[in-house]
N, C-alpha and C positions, 0 to 999 in steps of 0.2 A: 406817195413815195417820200417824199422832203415830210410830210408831219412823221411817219414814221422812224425816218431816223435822228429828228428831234427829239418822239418821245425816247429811242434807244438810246441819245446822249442826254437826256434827262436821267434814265434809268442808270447810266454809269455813273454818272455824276452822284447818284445817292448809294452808287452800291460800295464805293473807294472813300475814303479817309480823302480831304481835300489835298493835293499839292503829290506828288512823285510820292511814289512805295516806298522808295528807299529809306527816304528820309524819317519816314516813323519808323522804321526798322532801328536807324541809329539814333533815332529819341528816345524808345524803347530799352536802348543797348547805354542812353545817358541816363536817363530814368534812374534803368536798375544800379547804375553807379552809385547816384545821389543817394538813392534807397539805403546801400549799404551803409556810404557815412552816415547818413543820418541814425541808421540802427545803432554803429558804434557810439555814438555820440550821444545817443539817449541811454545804452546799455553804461555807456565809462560817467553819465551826470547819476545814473541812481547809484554808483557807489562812490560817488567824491560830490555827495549833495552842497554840502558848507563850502566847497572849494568853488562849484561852479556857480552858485549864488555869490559870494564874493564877489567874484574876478566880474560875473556879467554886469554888477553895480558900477564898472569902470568902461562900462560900452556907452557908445553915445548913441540913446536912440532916435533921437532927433534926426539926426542923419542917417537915422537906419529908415525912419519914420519917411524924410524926403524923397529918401532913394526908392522905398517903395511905390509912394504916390508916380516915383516917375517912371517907374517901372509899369506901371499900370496905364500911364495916361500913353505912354510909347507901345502900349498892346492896344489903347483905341485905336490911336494913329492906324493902328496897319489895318486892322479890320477896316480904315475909312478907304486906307490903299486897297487893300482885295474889292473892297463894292466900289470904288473907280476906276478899276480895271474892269470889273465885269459890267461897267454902266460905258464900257472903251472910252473912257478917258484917262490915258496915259499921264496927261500932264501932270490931273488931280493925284493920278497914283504915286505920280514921283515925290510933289508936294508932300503928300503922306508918309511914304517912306522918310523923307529927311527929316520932315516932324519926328518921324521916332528916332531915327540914328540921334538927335539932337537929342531926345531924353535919354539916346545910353548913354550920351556923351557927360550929359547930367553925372547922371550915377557914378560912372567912371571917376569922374573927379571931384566927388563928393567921399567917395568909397577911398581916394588915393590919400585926400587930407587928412581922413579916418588914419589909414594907416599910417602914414606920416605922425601923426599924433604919438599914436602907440608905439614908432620907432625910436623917436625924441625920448621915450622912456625907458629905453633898453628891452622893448619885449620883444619876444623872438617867439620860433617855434620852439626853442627849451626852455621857457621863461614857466610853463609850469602846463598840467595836463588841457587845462581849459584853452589857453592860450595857443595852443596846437592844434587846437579842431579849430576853434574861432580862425583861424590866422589860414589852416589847409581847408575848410570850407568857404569860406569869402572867396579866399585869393581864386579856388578853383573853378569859382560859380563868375565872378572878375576875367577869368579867359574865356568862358561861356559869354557874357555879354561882349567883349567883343569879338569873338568869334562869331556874336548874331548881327553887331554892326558891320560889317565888312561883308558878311550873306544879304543885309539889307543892300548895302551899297551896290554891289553885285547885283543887284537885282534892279534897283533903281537906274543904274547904267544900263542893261539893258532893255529896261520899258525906254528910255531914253532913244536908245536906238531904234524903234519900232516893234521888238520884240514879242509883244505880248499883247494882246486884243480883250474884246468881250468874249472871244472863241477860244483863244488859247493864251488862258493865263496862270499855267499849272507852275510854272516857274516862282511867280506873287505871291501863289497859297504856299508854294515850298517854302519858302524864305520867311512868311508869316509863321508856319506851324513852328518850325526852328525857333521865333522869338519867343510864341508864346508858351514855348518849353520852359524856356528862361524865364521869365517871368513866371510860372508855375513853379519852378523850383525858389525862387528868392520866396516867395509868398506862402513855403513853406520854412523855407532857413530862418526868416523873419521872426517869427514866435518864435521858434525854438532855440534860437539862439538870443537873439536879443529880450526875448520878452518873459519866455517860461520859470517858473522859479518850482 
């Protein structure tokens, strides 16, 4: 009776997307967002090609470059957090967890000096068409990552609390699937804005 409904929480467990429904419902629903920009974005560079070549010569990729790495090594992080919650150790999960909030915290104020830079210049969103998607895709993908620190945190508080075990840690996979949205999306913004010519 007990191997049985092992194997049945085996079988769910491969039949569901990891972490709550919901939440790929509204990744699916940020998804299709990002989608849209980015369609605009590639539709308005093939007809102001000389403008978006310019202006992109005045992006730092360096710091586009960092903020990737750290966007990536804070998607190991969590995956280290989901396999130490499912190995029940909390401790190790939370350890992980702040390992990543820590790389968005990176990002964040790698991404802030960015703009900073650009605003010492007088660029704005009407400084010219490039300089409008650059400035409304960062900034919007910039609430996205901390919108994912603060789901991590939230989640790290609660393994803190006892919350979450080797049995039920669908809250961890939530909170992971959420990041590594974000990180799916910069890893596309990445080339396309900083790098495509």
């Amino acid at each position: 009776m007990a191997e049985s409904a092992v194997v049945e929480q085996n079988d769910k467990e491969r039949r569901y997307p990891p972490g709550d429904l919901a939440i790929w419902i509204f990744i699916l629903a940020e998804l299709s967002v990002f989608a849209v920009f980015f369609a605009a974005y590639a539709f308005t560079r093939l007809n102001h090609v000389e403008l978006f070549n310019e202006y992109q010569q005045h992006l730092d990729r360096r710091s586009a470059l960092i903020n990737t790495l750290a966007l990536i090594t804070s998607s190991y992080f969590v995956v280290r957090a989901v396999a130490a919650i499912k190995a029940d150790n909390a401790k190790g999960c939370i350890r992980w967890l702040l390992a990543a909030i820590g790389m968005g915290f990176v990002f964040l104020v790698v991404k802030s000096m960015e703009y900073a830079h650009h605003f010492s210049l007088g660029v704005n969103l009407s400084t010219n068409t490039f300089y409008m998607f650059y400035l409304s895709l960062t900034f919007f993908h910039f609430m996205h990552v901390m919108m994912g620190m603060i789901i991590l945190a939230a989640v790290a508080f609660k393994a803190k609390q006892g919350a979450y075990s080797a049995t039920e840690h669908t809250g961890v996979e939530t909170g992971a699937s959420y990041w590594h949205m974000v990180d799916l999306v910069w890893l596309i913004l990445f080339p396309l804005v900083y790098v495509m010519r």
